[in-house]
C-alpha positions in Angstrom: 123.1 -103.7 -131.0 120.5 -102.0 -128.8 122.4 -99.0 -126.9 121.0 -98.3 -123.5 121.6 -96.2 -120.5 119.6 -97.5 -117.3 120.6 -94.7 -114.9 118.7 -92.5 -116.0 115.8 -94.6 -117.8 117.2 -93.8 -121.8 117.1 -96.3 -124.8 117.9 -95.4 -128.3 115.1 -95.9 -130.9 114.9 -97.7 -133.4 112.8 -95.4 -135.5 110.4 -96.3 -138.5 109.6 -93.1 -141.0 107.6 -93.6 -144.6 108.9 -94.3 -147.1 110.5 -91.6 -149.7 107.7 -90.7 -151.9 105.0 -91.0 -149.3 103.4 -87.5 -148.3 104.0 -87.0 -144.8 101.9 -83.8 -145.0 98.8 -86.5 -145.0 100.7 -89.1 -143.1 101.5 -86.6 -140.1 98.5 -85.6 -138.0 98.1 -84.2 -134.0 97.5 -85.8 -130.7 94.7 -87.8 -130.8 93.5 -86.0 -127.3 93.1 -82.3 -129.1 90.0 -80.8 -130.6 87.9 -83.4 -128.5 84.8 -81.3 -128.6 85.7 -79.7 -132.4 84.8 -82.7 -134.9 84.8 -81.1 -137.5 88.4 -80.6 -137.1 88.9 -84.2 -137.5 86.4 -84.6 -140.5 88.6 -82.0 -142.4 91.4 -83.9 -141.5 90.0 -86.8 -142.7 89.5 -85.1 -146.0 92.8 -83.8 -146.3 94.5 -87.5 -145.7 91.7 -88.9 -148.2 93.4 -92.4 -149.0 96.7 -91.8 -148.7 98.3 -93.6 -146.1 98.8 -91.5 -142.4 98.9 -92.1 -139.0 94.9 -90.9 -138.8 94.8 -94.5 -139.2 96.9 -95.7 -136.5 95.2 -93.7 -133.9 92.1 -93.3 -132.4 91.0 -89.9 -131.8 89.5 -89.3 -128.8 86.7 -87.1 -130.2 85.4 -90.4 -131.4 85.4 -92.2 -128.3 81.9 -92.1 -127.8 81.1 -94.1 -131.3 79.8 -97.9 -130.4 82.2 -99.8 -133.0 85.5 -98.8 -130.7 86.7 -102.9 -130.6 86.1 -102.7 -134.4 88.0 -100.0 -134.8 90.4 -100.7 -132.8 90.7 -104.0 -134.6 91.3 -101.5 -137.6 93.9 -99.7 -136.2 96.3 -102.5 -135.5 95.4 -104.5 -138.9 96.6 -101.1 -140.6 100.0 -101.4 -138.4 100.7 -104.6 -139.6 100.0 -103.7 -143.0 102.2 -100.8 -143.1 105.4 -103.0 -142.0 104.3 -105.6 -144.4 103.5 -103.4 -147.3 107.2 -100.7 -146.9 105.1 -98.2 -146.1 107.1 -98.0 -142.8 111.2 -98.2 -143.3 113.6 -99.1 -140.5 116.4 -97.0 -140.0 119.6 -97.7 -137.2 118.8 -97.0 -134.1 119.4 -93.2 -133.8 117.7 -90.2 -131.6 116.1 -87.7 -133.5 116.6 -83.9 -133.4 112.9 -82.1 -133.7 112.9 -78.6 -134.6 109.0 -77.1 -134.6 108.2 -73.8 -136.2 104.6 -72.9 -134.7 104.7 -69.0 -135.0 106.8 -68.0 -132.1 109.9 -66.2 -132.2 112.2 -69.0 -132.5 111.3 -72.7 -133.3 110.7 -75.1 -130.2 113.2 -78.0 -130.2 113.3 -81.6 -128.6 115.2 -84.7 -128.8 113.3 -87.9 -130.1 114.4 -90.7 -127.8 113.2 -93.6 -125.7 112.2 -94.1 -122.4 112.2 -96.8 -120.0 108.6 -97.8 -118.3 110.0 -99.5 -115.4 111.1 -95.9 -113.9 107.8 -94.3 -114.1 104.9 -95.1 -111.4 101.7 -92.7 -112.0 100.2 -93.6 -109.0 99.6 -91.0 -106.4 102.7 -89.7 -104.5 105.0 -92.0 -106.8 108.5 -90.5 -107.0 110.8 -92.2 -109.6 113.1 -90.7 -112.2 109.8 -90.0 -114.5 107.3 -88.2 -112.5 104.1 -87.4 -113.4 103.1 -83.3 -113.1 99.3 -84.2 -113.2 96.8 -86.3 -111.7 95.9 -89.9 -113.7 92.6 -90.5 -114.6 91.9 -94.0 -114.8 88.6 -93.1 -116.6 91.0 -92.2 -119.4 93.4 -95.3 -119.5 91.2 -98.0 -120.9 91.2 -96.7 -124.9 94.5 -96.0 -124.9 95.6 -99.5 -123.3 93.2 -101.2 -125.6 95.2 -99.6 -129.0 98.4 -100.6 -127.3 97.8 -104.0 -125.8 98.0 -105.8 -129.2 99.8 -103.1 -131.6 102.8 -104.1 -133.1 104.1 -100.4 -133.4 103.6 -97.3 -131.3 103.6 -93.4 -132.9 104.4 -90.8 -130.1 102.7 -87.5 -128.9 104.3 -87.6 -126.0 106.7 -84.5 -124.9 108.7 -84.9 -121.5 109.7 -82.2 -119.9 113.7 -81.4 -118.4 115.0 -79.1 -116.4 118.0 -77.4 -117.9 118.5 -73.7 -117.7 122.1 -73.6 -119.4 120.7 -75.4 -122.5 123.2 -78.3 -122.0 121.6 -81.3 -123.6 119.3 -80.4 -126.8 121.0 -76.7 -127.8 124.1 -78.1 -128.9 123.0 -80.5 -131.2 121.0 -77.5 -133.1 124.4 -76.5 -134.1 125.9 -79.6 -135.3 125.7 -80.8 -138.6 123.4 -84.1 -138.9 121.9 -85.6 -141.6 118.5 -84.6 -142.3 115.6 -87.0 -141.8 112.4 -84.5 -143.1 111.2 -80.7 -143.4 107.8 -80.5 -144.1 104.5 -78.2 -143.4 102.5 -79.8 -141.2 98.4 -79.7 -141.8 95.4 -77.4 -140.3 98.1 -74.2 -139.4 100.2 -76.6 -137.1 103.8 -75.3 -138.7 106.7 -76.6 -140.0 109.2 -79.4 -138.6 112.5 -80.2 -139.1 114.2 -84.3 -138.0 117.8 -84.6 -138.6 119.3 -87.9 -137.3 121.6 -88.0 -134.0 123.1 -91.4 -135.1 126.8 -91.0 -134.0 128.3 -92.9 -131.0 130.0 -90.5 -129.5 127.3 -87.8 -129.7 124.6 -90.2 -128.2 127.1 -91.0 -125.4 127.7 -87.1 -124.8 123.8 -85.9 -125.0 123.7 -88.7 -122.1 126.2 -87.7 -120.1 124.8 -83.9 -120.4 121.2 -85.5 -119.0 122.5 -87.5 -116.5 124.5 -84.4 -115.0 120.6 -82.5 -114.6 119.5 -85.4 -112.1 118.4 -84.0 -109.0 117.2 -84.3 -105.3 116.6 -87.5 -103.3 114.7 -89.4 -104.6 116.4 -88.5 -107.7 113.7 -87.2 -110.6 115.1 -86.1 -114.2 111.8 -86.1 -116.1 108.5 -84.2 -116.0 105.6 -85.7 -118.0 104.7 -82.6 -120.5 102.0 -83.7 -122.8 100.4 -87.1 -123.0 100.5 -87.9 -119.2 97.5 -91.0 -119.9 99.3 -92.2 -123.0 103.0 -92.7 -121.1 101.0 -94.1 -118.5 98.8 -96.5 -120.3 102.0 -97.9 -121.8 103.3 -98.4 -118.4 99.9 -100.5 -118.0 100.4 -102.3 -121.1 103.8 -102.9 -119.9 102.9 -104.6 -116.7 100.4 -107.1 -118.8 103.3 -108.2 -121.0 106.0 -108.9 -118.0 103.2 -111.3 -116.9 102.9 -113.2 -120.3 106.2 -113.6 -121.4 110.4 -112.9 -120.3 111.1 -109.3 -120.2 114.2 -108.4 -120.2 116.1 -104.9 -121.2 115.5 -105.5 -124.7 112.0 -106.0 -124.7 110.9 -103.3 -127.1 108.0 -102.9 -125.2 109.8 -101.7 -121.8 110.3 -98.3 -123.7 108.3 -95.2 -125.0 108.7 -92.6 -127.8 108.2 -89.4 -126.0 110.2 -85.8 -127.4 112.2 -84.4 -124.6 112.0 -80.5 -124.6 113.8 -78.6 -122.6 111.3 -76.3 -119.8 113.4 -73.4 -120.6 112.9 -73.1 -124.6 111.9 -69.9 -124.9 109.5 -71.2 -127.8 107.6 -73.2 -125.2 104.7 -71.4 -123.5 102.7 -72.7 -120.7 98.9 -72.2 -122.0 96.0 -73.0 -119.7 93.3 -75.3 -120.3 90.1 -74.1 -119.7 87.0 -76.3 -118.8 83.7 -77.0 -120.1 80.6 -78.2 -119.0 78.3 -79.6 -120.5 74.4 -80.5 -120.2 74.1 -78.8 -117.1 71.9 -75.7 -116.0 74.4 -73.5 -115.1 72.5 -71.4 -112.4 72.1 -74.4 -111.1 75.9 -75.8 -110.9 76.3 -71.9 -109.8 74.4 -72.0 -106.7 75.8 -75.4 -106.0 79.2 -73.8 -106.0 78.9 -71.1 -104.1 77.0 -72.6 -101.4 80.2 -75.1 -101.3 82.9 -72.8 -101.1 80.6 -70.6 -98.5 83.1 -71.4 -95.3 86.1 -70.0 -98.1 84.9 -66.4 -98.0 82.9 -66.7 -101.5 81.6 -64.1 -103.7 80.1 -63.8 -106.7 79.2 -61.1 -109.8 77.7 -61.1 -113.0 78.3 -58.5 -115.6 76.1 -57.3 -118.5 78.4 -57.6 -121.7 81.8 -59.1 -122.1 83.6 -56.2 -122.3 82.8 -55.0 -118.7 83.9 -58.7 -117.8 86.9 -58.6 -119.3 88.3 -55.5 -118.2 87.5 -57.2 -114.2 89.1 -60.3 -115.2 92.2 -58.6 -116.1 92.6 -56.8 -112.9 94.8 -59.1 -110.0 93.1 -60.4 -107.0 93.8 -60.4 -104.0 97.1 -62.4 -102.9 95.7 -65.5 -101.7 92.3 -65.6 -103.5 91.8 -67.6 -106.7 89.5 -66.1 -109.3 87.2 -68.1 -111.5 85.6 -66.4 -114.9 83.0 -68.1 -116.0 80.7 -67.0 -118.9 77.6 -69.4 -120.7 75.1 -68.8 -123.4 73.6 -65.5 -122.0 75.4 -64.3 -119.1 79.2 -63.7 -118.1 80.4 -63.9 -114.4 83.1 -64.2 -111.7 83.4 -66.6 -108.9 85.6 -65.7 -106.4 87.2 -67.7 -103.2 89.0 -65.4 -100.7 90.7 -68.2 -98.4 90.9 -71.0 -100.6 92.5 -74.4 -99.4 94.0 -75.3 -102.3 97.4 -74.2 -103.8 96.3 -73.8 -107.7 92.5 -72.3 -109.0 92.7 -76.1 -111.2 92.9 -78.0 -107.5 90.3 -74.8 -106.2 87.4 -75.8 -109.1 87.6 -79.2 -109.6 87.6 -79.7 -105.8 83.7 -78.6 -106.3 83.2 -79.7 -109.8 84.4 -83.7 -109.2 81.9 -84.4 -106.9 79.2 -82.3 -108.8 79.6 -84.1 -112.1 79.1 -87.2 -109.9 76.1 -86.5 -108.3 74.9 -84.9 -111.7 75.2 -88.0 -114.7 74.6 -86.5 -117.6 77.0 -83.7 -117.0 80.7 -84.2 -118.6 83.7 -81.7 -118.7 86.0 -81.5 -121.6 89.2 -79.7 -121.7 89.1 -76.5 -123.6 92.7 -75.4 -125.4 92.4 -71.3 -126.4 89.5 -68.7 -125.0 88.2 -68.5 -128.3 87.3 -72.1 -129.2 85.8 -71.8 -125.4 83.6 -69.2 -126.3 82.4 -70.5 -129.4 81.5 -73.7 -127.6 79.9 -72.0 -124.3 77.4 -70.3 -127.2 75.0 -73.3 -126.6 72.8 -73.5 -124.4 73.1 -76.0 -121.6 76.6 -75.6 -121.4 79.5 -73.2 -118.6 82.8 -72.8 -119.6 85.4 -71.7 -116.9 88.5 -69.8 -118.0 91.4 -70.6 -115.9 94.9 -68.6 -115.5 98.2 -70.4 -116.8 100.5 -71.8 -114.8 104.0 -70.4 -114.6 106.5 -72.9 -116.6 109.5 -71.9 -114.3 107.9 -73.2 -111.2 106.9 -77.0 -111.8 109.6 -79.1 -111.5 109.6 -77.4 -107.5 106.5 -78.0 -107.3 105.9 -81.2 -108.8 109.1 -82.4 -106.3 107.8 -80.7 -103.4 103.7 -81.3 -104.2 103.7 -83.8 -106.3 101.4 -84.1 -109.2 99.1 -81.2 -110.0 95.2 -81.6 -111.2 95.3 -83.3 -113.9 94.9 -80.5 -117.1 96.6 -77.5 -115.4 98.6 -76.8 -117.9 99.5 -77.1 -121.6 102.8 -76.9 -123.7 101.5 -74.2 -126.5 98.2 -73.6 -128.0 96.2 -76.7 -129.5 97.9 -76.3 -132.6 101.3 -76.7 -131.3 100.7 -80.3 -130.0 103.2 -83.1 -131.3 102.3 -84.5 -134.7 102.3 -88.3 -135.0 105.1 -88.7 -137.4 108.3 -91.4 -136.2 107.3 -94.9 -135.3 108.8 -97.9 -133.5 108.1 -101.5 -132.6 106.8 -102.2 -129.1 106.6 -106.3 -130.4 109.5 -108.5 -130.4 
């Protein structure tokens, strides 16, 4: 029997994990939205899986996007689904949550709560406010892949962490000290740690940890969740979702009404709001330079450049001014600061993307990628041709006000942790009847 709890949007999964025999150090790999301009991270992951079966094949990682054989791959990707239900390289186990505990070189591990979410209680468009709120802007330029992997999958793998708001450590904490049956402990591949899943299978429990989250629900309209990591995927599920209601009945037990996502609690100490920096490529940036300052000219702009990045770092590190937002910027040859005295905007992210958007627009060949870590930026702003921006992080303690009294921030403000730290694919689950 499916166990549910519609007030505040919970399901209990039915989970699917290799089986025993299988390694899950190759079957376990990260989000398939990190290391997008770093292939060679993926090729060494594809040498580490070699032919064993892993979820690198259930995925399609968005560093590979720009391949011309995405419907064939595609096509891959869900004939490998089927054949790991047909073949028992996928076992069912009873519906159960899943206690994650992450070790990814902090002082304590980070822990979440593998569960299920309902679809119907999250809306990602603009100024939506239902239980499950979005904390960043959608992209719709970044829906259509991961709708197309979904629309005909049989199974779903999640990367997905959802963020609540409990500063007593009510919900997750106390199941760290009970005993539960382990699931797996394993190292996980390319430095991303260890992890821990032991099974929160008991009635009573289940019905407790729900009663715990349904006690954090707050203001009017009510929100409990904060979209964490993997914002586009929850929300091309939620897509998905709306295609199948139209095909065929969908009621409460439609496997396909609910998501995988982690729930981690914004106060773990082992989760660290990092920021994402941006990139941009094929541009000439003196050109993109000039452009900007001449559009934040009515802000009170100013600009400096600096001859080595020591100098520029020490500047960097020094506050500015109480209401303007500093930009660092450094390319091939040069290293510089953009600053905006009066800006309009609440958060540097909203600041440069309100000039970049419409630059990249007017400028086609230009793209901007999403850059976790200063160091993988440098390394990449090293071509010519290309401007990275480095961005400040936001502080974790202040979005659910904000994302309740804002609404959704830009979309890549923030991230949970370093690249490295991203959720693994690992647990699966049917999203077919």
């Amino acid at each position: 029997m499916q166990r549910h709890y519609p007030e505040i949007a919970l399901h209990v999964p039915t989970l699917l994990l290799p089986r025993p025999g299988l390694s899950l150090h190759a079957w376990s790999v990260i989000a398939c939205d990190q290391y997008t301009s770093q292939p060679e991270y993926w090729e060494e992951t594809q040498r580490l899986v070699g032919d064993a079966p892993s979820t690198l094949h259930l995925v399609l990682p968005e560093a590979h996007l720009g391949t011309d054989d995405r419907e064939e791959t595609i096509g891959r990707i869900n004939h490998r689904m089927d054949r790991f239900l047909a073949d028992g390289t996928l076992i069912e186990h009873p519906p159960a949550f899943m206690l994650v505990e992450r070790e990814v070189g902090r002082s304590a591990p980070r822990q979440g709560l593998l569960v299920a979410l309902d679809l119907e209680r999250f809306d990602f468009s603009e100024g939506a406010r239902e239980l499950i709120r979005s904390t960043e802007g959608t992209d719709p330029a970044r829906l259509p892949a991961r709708m197309a992997v979904r629309r005909h999958a049989p199974l779903e793998a999640p990367h997905i962490l959802v963020l609540i708001d409990d500063p007593d450590g009510t919900v997750i904490e106390p199941l760290c000290n009970s005993n539960l049956p382990q699931a797996y402990d394993f190292e996980l591949m390319q430095g991303g740690g260890r992890v821990r899943g032991r099974w929160v299978s008991d009635e009573k429990l289940m019905d407790a940890t729900a009663s715990r989250l349904r006690a954090l629900v707050r203001g009017d309209p009510p929100m409990l969740y904060a979209m964490g990591d993997g914002n586009h995927s929850f929300a091309a599920a939620r897509a998905i979702w709306e295609e199948s209601k139209k095909r065929e009945p969908a009621g409460a037990n439609h496997p396909g009404r609910y998501a995988l996502v982690e729930l981690v609690n914004i106060h773990d100490p082992a989760l660290c709001f990092e920021p994402i920096h941006r990139l941009v490529d094929s541009v000439d940036p003196q050109e993109l330079l000039q452009a900007m300052i001449k559009d934040f000219r009515d802000q009170g702009v100013r600009h400096w450049t600096y001859p080595d990045e020591g100098i520029w770092r020490i500047v960097c590190a020094v506050e500015p001014a109480s209401r303007a937002h500093r930009l660092p910027y450094r390319t091939a040859t040069t290293f510089g600061v953009v600053e905006i005295e009066t800006p309009a905007l609440k958060l540097e992210t909203a600041t440069l993307h309100a000039f970049l958007d419409p630059y990249l627009d007017e400028h086609g060949a230009a793209r901007v990628d999403y850059i976790h870590g200063e160091a993988a930026l440098a390394d990449l702003c090293r071509t010519k041709g290309r401007i990275g921006f480095v961005l400040p992080a936001m502080d974790k303690h202040d979005l659910f006000a904000s994302v309740v009294e804002e609404g959704a921030t830009p979309r890549k403000t923030f991230s949970l942790g370093e690249a490295h730290e991203k959720r693994f694919y690992l647990e699966c689950r049917r999203i077919r009847p």
